[in-house]
ChimeraX commands (.cxc) that place a marker at each C-alpha (Angstrom):
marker #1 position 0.00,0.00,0.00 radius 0.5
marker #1 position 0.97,3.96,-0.38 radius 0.5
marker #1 position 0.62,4.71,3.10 radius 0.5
marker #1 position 1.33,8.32,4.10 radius 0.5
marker #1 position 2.05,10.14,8.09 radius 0.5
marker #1 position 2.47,12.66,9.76 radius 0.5
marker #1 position 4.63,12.91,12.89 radius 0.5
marker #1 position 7.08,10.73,11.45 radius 0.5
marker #1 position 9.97,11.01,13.24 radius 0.5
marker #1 position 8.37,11.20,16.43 radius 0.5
marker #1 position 8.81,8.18,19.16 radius 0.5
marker #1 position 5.25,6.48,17.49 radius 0.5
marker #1 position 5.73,7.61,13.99 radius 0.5
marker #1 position 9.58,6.33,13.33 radius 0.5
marker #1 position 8.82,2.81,14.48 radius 0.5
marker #1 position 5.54,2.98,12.58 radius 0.5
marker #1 position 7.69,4.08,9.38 radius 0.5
marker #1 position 9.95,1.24,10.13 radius 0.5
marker #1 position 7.60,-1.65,9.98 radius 0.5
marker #1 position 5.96,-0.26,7.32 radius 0.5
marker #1 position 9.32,0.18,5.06 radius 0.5
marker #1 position 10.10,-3.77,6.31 radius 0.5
marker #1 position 7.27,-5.20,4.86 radius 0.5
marker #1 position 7.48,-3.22,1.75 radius 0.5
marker #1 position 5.15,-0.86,1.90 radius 0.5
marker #1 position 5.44,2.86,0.08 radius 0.5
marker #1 position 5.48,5.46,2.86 radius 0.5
marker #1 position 4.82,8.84,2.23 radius 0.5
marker #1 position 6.32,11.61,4.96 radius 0.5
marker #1 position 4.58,14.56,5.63 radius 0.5
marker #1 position 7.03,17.22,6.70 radius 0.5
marker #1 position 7.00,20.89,7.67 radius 0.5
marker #1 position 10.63,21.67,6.68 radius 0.5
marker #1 position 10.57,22.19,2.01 radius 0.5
marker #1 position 14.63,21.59,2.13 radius 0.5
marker #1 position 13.57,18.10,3.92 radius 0.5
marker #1 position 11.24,17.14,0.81 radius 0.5
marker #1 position 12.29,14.31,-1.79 radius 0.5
marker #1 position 13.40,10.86,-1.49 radius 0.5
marker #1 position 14.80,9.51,2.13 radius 0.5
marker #1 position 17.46,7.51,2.73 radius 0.5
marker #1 position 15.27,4.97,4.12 radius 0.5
marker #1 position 13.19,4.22,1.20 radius 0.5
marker #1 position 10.39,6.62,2.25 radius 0.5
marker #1 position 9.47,9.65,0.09 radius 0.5
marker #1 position 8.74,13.43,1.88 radius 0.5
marker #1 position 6.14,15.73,1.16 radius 0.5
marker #1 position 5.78,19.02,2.62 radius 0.5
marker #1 position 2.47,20.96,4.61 radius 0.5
marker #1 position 1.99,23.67,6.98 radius 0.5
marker #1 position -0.84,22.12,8.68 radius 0.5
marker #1 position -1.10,25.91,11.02 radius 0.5
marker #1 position -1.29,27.50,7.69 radius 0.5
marker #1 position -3.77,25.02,6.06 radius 0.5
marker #1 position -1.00,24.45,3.46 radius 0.5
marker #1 position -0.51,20.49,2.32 radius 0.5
marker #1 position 1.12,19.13,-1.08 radius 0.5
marker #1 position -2.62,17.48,-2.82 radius 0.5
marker #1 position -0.06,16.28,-5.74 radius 0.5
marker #1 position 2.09,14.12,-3.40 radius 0.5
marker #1 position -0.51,12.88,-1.55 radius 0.5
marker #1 position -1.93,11.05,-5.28 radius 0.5
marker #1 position -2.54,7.61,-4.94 radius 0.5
marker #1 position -2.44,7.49,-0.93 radius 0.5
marker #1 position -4.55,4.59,0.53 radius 0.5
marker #1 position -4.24,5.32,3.87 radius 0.5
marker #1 position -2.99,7.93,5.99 radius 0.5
marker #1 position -1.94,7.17,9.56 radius 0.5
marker #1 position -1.79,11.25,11.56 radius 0.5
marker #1 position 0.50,11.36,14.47 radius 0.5
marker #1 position 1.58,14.88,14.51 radius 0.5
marker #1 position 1.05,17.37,17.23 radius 0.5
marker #1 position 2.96,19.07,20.08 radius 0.5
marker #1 position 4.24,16.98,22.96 radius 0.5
marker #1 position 2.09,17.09,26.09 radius 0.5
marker #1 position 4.83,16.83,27.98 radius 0.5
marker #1 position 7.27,18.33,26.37 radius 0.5
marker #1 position 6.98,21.70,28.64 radius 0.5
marker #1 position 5.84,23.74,31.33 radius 0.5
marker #1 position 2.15,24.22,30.95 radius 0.5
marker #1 position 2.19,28.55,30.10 radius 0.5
marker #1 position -1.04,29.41,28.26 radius 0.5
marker #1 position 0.69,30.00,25.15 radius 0.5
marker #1 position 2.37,26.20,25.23 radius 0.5
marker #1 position -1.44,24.88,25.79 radius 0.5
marker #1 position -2.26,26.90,22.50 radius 0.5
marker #1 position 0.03,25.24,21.18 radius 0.5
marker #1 position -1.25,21.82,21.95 radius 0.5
marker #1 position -4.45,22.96,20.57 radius 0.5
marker #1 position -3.58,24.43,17.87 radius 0.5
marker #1 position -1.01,21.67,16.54 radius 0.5
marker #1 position -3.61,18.94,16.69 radius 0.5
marker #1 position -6.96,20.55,15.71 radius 0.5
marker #1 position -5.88,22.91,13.27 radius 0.5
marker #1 position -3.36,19.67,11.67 radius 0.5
marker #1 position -6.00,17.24,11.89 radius 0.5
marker #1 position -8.50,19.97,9.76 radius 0.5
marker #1 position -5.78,20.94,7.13 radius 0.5
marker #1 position -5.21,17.28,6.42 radius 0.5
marker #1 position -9.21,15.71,6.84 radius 0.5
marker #1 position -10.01,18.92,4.53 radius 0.5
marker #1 position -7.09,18.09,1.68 radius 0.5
marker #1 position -8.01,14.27,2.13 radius 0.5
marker #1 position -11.35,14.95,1.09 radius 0.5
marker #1 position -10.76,16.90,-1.58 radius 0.5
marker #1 position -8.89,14.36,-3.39 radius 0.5
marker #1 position -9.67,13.06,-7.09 radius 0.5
marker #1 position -9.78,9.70,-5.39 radius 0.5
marker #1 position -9.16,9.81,-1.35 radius 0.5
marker #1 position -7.75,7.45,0.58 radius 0.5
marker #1 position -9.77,4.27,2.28 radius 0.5
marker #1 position -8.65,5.12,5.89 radius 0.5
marker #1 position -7.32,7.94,7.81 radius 0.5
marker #1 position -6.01,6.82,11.25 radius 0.5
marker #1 position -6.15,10.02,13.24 radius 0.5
marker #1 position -4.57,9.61,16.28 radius 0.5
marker #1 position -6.30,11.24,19.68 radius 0.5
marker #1 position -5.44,9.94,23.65 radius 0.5
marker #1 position -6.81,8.91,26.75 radius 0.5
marker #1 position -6.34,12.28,28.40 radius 0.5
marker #1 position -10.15,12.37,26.00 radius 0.5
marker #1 position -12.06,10.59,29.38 radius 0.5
marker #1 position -10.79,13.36,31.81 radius 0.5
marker #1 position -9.81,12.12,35.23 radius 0.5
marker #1 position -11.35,8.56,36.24 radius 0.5
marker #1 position -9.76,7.95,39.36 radius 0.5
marker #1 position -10.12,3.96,40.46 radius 0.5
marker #1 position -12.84,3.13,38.08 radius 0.5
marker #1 position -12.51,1.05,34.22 radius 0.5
marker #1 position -13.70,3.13,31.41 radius 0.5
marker #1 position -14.06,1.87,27.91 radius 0.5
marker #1 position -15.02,3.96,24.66 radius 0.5
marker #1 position -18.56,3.92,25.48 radius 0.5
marker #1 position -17.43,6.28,28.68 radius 0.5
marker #1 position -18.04,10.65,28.34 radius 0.5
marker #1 position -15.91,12.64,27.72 radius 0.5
marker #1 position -14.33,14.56,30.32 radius 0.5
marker #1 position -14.29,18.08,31.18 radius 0.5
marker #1 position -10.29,19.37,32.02 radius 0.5
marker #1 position -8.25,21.00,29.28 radius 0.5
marker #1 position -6.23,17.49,27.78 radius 0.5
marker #1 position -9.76,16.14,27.44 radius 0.5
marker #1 position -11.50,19.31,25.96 radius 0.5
marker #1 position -8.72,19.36,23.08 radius 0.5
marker #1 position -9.09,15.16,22.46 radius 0.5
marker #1 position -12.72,16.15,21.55 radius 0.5
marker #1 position -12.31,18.64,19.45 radius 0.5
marker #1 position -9.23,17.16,17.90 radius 0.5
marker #1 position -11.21,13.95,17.05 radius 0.5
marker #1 position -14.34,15.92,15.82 radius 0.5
marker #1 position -11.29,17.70,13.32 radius 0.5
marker #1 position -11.03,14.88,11.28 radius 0.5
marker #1 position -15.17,14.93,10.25 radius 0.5
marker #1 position -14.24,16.56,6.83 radius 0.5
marker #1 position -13.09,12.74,5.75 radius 0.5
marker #1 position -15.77,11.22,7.32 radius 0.5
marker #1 position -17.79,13.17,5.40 radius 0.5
marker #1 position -16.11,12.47,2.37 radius 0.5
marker #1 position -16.89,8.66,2.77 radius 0.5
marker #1 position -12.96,7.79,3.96 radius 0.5
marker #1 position -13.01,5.17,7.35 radius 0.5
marker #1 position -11.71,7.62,9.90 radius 0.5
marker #1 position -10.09,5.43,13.23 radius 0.5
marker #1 position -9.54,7.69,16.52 radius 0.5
marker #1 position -6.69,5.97,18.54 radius 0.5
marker #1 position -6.88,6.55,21.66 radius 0.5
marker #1 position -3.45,6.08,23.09 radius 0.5
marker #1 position -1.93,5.86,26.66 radius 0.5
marker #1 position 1.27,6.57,27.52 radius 0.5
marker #1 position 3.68,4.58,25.50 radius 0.5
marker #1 position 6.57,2.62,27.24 radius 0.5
marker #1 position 9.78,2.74,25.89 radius 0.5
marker #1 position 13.27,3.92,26.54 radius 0.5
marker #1 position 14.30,5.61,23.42 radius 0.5
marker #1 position 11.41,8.87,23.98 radius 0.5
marker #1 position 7.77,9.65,25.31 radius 0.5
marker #1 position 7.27,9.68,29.04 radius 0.5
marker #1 position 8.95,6.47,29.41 radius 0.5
marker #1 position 12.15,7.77,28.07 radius 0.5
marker #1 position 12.17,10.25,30.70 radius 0.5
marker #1 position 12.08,7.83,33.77 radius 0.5
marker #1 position 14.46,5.10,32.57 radius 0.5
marker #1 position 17.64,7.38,33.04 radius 0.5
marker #1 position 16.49,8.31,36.74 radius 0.5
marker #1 position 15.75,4.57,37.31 radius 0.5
marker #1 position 18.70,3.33,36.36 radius 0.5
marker #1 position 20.65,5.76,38.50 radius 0.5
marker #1 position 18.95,4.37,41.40 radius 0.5
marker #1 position 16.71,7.89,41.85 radius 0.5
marker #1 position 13.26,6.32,40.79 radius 0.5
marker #1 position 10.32,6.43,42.95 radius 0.5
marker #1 position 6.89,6.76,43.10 radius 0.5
marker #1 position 5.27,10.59,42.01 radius 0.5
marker #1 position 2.56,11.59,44.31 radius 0.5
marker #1 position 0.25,8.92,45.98 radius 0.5
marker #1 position 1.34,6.17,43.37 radius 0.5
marker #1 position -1.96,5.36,43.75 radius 0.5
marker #1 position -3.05,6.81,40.44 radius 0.5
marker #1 position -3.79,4.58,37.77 radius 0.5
marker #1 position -1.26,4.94,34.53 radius 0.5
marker #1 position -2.98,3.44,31.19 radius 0.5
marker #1 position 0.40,2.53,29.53 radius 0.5
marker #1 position 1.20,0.22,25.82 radius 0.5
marker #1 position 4.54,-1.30,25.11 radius 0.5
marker #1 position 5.72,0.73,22.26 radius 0.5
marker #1 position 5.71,-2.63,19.97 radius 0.5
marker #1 position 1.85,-3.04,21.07 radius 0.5
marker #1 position 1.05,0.54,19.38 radius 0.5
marker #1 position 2.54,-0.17,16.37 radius 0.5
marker #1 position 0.76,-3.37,15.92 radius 0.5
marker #1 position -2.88,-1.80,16.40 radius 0.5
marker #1 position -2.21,0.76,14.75 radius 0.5
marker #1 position -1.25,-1.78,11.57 radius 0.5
marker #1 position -4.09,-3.55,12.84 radius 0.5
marker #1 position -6.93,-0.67,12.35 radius 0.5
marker #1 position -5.17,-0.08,9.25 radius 0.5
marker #1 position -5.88,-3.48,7.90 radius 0.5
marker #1 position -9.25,-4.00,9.14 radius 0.5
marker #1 position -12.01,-2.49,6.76 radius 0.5
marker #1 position -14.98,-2.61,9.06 radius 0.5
marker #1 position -13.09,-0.94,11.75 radius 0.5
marker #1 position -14.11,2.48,12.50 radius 0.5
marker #1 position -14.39,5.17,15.45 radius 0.5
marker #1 position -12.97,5.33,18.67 radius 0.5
marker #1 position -10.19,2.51,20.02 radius 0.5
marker #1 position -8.46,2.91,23.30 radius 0.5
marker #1 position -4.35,1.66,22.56 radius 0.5
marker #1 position -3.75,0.39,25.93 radius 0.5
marker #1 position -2.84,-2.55,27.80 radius 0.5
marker #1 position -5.73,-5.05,29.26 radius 0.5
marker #1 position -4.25,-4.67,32.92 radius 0.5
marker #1 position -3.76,-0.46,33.75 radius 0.5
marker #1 position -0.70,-0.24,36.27 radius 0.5
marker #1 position -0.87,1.92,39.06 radius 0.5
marker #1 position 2.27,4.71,39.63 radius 0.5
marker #1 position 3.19,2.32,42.27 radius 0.5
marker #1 position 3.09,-0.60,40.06 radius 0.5
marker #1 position 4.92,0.95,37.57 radius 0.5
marker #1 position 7.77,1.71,39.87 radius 0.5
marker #1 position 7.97,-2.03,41.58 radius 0.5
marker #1 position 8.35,-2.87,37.63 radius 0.5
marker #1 position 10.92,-0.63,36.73 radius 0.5
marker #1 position 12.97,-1.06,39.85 radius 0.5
marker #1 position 12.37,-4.76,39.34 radius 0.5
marker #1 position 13.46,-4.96,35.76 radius 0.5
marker #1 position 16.49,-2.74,36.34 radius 0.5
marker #1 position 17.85,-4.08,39.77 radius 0.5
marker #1 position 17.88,-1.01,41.39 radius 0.5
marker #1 position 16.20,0.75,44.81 radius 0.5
marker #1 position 13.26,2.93,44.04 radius 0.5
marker #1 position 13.71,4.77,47.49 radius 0.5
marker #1 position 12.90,8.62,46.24 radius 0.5
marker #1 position 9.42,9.43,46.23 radius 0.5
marker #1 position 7.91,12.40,45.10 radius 0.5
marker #1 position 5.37,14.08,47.02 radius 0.5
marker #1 position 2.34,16.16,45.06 radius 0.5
marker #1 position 3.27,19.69,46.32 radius 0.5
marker #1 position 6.85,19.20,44.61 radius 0.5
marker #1 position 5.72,17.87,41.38 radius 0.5
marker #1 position 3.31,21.13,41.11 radius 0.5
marker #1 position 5.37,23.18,42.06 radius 0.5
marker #1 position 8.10,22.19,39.18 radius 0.5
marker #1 position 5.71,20.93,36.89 radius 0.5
marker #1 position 2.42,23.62,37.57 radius 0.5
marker #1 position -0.97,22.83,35.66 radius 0.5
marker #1 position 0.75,19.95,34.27 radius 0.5
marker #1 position 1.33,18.11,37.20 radius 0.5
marker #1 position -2.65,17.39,37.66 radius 0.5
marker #1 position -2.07,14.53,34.82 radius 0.5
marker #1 position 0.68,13.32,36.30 radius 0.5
marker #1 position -0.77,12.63,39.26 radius 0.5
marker #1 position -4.31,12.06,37.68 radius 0.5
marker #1 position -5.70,8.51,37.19 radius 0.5
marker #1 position -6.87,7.24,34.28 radius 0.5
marker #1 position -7.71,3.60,34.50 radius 0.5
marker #1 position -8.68,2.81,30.69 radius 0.5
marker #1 position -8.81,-0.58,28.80 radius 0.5
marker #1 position -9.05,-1.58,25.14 radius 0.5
marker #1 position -12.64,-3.25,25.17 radius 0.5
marker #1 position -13.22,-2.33,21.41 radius 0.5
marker #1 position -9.76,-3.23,20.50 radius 0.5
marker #1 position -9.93,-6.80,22.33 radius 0.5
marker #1 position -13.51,-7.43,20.72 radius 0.5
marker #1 position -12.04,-6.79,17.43 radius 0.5
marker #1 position -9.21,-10.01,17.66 radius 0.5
marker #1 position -6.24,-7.85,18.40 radius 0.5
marker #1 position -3.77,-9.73,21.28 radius 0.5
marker #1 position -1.23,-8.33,23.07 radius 0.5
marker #1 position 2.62,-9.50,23.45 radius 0.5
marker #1 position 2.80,-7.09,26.43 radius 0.5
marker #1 position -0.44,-7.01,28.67 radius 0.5
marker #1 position 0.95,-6.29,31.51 radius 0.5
marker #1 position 3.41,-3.34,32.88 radius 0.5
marker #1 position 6.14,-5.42,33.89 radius 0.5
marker #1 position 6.55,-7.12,30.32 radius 0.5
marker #1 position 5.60,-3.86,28.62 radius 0.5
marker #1 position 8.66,-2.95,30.96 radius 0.5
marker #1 position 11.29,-5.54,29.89 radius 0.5
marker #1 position 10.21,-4.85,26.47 radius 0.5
marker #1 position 10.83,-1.30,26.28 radius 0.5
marker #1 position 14.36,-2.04,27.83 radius 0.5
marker link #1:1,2 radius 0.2
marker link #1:2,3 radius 0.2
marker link #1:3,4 radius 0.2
marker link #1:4,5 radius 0.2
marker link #1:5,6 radius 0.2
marker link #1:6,7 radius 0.2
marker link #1:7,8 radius 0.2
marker link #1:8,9 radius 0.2
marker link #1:9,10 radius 0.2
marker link #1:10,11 radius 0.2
marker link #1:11,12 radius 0.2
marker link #1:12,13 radius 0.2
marker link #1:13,14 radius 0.2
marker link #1:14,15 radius 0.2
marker link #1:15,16 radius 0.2
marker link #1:16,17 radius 0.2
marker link #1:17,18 radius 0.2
marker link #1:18,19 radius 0.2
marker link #1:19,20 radius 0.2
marker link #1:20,21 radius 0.2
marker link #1:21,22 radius 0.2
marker link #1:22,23 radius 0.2
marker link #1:23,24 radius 0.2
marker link #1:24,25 radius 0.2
marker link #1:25,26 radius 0.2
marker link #1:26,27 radius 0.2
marker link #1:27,28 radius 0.2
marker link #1:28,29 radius 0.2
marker link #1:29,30 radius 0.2
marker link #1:30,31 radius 0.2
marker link #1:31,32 radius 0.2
marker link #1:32,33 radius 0.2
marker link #1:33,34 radius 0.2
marker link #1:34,35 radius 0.2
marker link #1:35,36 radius 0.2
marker link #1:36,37 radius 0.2
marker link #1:37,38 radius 0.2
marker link #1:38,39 radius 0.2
marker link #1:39,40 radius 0.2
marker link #1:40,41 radius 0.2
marker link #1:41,42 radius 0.2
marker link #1:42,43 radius 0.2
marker link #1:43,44 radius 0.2
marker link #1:44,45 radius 0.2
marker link #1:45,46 radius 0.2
marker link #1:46,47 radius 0.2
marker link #1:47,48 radius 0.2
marker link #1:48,49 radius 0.2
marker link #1:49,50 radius 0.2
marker link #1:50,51 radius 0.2
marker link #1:51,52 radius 0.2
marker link #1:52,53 radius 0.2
marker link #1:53,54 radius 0.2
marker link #1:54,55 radius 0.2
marker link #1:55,56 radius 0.2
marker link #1:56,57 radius 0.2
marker link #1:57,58 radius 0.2
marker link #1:58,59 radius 0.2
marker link #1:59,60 radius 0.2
marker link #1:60,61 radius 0.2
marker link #1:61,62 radius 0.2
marker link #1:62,63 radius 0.2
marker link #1:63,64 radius 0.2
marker link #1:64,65 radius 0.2
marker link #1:65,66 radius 0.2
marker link #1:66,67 radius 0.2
marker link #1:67,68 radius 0.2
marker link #1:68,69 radius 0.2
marker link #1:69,70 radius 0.2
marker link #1:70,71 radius 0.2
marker link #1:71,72 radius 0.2
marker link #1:72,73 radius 0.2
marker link #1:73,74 radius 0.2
marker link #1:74,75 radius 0.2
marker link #1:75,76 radius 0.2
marker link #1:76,77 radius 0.2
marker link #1:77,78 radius 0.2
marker link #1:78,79 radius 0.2
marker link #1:79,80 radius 0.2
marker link #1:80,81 radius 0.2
marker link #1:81,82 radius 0.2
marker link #1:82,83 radius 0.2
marker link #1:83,84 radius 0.2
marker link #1:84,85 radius 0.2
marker link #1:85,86 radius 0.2
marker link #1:86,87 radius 0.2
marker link #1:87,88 radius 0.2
marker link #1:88,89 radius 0.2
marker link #1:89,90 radius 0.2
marker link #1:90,91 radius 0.2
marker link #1:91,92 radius 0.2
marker link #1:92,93 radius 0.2
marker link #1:93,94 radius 0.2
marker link #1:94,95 radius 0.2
marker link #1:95,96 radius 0.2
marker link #1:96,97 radius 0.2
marker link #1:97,98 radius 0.2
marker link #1:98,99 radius 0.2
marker link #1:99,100 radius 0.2
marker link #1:100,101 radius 0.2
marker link #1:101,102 radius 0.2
marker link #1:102,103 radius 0.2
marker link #1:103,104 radius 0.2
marker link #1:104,105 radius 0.2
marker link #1:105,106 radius 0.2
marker link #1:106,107 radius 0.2
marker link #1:107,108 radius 0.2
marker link #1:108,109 radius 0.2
marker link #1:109,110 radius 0.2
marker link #1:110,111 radius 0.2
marker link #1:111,112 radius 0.2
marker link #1:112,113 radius 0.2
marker link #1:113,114 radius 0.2
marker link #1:114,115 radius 0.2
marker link #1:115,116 radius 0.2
marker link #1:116,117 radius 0.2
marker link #1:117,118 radius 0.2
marker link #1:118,119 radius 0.2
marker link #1:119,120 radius 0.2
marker link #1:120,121 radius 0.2
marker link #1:121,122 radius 0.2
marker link #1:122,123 radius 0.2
marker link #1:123,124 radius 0.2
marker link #1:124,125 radius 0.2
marker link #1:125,126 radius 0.2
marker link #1:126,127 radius 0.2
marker link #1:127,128 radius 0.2
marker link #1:128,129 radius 0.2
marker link #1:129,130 radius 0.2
marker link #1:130,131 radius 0.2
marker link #1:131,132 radius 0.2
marker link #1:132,133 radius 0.2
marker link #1:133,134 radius 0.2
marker link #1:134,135 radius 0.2
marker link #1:135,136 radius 0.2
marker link #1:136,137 radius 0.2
marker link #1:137,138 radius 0.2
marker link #1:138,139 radius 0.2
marker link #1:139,140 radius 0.2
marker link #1:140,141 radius 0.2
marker link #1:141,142 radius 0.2
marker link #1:142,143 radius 0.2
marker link #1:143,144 radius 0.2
marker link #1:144,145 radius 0.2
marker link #1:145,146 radius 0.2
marker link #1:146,147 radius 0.2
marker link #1:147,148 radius 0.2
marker link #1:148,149 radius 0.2
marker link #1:149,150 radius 0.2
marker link #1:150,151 radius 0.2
marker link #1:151,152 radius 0.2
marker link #1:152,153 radius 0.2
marker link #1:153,154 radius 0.2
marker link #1:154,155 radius 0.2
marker link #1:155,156 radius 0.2
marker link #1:156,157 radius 0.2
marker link #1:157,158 radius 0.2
marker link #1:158,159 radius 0.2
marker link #1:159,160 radius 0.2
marker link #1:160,161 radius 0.2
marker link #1:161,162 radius 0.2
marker link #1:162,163 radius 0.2
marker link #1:163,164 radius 0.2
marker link #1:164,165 radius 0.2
marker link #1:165,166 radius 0.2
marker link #1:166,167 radius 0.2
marker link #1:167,168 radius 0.2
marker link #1:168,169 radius 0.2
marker link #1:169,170 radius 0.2
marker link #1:170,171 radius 0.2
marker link #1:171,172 radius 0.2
marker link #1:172,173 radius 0.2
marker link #1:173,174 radius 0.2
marker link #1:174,175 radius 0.2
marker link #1:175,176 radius 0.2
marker link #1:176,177 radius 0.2
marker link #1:177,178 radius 0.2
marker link #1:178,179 radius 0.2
marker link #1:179,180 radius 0.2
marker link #1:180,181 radius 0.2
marker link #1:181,182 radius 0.2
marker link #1:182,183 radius 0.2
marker link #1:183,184 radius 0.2
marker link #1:184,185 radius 0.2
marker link #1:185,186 radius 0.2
marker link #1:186,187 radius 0.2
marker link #1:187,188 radius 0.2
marker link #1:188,189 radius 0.2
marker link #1:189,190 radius 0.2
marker link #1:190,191 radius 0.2
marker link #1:191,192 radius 0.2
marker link #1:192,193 radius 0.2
marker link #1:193,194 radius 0.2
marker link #1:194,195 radius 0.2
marker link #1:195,196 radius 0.2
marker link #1:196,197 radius 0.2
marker link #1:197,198 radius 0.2
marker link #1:198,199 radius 0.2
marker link #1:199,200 radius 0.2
marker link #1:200,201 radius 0.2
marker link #1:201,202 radius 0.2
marker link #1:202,203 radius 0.2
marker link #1:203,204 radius 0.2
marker link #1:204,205 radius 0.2
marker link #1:205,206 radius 0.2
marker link #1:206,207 radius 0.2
marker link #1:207,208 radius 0.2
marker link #1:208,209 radius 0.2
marker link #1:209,210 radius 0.2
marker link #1:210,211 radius 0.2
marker link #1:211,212 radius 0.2
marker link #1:212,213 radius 0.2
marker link #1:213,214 radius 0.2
marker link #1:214,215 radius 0.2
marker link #1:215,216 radius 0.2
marker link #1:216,217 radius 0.2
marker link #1:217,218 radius 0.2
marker link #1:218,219 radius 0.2
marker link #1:219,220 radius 0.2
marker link #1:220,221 radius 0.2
marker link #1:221,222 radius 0.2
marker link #1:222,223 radius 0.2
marker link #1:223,224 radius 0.2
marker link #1:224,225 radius 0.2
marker link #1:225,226 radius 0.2
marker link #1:226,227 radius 0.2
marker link #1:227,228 radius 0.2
marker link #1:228,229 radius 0.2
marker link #1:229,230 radius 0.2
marker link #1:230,231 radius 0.2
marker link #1:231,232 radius 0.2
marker link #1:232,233 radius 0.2
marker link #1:233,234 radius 0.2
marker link #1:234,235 radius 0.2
marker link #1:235,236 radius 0.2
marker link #1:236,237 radius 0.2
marker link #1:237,238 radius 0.2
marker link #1:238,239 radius 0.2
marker link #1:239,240 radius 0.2
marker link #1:240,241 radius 0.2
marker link #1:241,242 radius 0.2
marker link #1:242,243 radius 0.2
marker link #1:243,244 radius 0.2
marker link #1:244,245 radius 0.2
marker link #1:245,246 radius 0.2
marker link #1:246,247 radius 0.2
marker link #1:247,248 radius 0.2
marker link #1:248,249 radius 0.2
marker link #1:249,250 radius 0.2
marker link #1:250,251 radius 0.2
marker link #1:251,252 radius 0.2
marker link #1:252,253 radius 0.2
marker link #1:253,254 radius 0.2
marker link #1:254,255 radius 0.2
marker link #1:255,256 radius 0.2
marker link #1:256,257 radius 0.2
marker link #1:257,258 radius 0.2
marker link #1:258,259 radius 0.2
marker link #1:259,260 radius 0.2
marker link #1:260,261 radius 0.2
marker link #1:261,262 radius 0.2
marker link #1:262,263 radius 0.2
marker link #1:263,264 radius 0.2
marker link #1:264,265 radius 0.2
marker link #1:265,266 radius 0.2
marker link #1:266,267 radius 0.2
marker link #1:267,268 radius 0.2
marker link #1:268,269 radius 0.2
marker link #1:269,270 radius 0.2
marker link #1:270,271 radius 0.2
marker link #1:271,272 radius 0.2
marker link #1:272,273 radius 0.2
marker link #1:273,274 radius 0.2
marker link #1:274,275 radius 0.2
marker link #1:275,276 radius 0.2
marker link #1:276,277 radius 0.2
marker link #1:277,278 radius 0.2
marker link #1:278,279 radius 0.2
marker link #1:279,280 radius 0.2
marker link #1:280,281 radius 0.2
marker link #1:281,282 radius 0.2
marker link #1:282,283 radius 0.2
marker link #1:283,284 radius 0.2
marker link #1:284,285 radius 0.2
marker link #1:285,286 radius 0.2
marker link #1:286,287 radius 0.2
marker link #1:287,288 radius 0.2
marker link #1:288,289 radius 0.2
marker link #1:289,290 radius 0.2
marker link #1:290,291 radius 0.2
marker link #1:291,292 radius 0.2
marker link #1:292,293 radius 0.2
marker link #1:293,294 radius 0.2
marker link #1:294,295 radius 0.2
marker link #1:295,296 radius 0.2
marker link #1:296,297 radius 0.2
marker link #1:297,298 radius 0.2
marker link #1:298,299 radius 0.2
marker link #1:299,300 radius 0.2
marker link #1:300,301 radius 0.2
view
């Protein structure tokens, strides 16, 4: 297939691109940077688009059967000022409308646009399961995962099978919020961060890529799908795992004052809970190498 994403080089999109390019299929990049267009030394070809701008090459995306959208501003990536959380708006609604909108208005658009969205959609659950038939929530990550999902309606529209991951936080040691705690672990400064009582809703990093290949390949597949493990992990869990898997003490906790006071409006999802599981994904026949955290651990090192 000509499969085409955005967010490519991010933690998600690069091993996406990978397993695509290994089992031969044509990958088209979409990239903001014109001197980064052309052929890539991978295989892969780059396009450019200014998704803020609403700019997008139509010609390049010819002949694209599916379109797998990744991009957008890292949640975690900084301090929480209100022009970094216009940022996070603007980077994943406004991309996810340039792209829905050019998708449409191709000669022949694609069959599927995977257009990735999060947990962070079901607000704060504390202790109890939710599953894609749960609201919405009402804090500022979930408020953007609504109207970043509701984005992509131009394709829908235009008859192409639009797929809303939601994903969790993806374990791995080469980026995301897992890259961040594996150095501290394996210095032997890992602890719990507030309570530890708050559920995380993690994936192994090879898990995401395989549903995400799997709602790619699956024509009756369409809506919402939480990308999480079967068993959430609370903070606490998480840290008997990683001090497990990496031999080392996991004697430093953080209390809840520190982590707002370094981390501000950000720190409510850190210590948040959200205790999600892939019901829709499960029903569907997908099965996971990595259910639970402590494999999802060992595979991410």
């Amino acid at each position: 297939m000509r499969i085409a994403v955005t967010g490519s080089t991010g933690l998600i999109g690069s091993a996406l691109v990978r397993s695509l390019l290994a089992d031969e299929h044509e990958v088209v990049r979409l990239v903001r940077h014109r001197s980064r267009t052309g052929p890539q030394p991978d295989g892969s070809t780059a396009i450019g688009w200014n998704p803020l701008l609403g700019e997008i090459d139509r010609d390049g995306l010819a002949g694209v059967q599916a379109v797998v959208h990744l991009a957008g501003a890292g949640v975690g990536d900084h301090r929480w000022t209100d022009s970094y959380k216009r940022e996070i708006r603007e980077s994943r609604v406004q991309g996810t409308e340039t792209l829905a909108v050019a998708l449409a208005e191709l000669k022949e658009p694609p069959q599927v646009l995977v257009s990735a969205s999060a947990v962070g959609w079901y607000g704060q659950t504390d202790d109890r399961v939710i599953d894609e038939d749960s609201p919405a929530g009402d804090d500022f990550l979930a408020e953007v995962c609504v109207q970043w999902e509701a984005a992509a309606r131009p394709a829908e529209r235009a008859g192409i099978r639009v797929v809303h991951p939601r994903t969790g936080m993806v374990l791995s040691s080469a980026g995301g919020a897992g890259g961040r705690l594996f150095p501290l672990f394996r210095l032997g400064l890992g602890g719990r961060l507030g309570s530890g009582r708050q559920y995380w809703s993690f994936i192994s990093l090879h898990d995401q890529v395989a549903a995400l290949r799997f709602l790619l390949d699956h024509d009756d597949l369409s809506g919402a799908f939480n990308l999480t493990a079967p068993h959430p992990a609370t903070n606490a869990e998480l840290t008997t795992a990683l001090g497990r898997a990496l031999r080392r003490p996991t004697p430093f906790p953080v209390p809840e004052a520190v982590l707002k006071l370094v981390l501000g409006e950000l720190a409510v999802e850190v210590v948040g809970s959200h205790r999600v599981v892939p019901r829709r994904l499960s029903d569907a026949g997908f099965r996971f190498t990595h259910p639970d955290v402590y494999s999802a651990v060992l595979a991410a090192l």
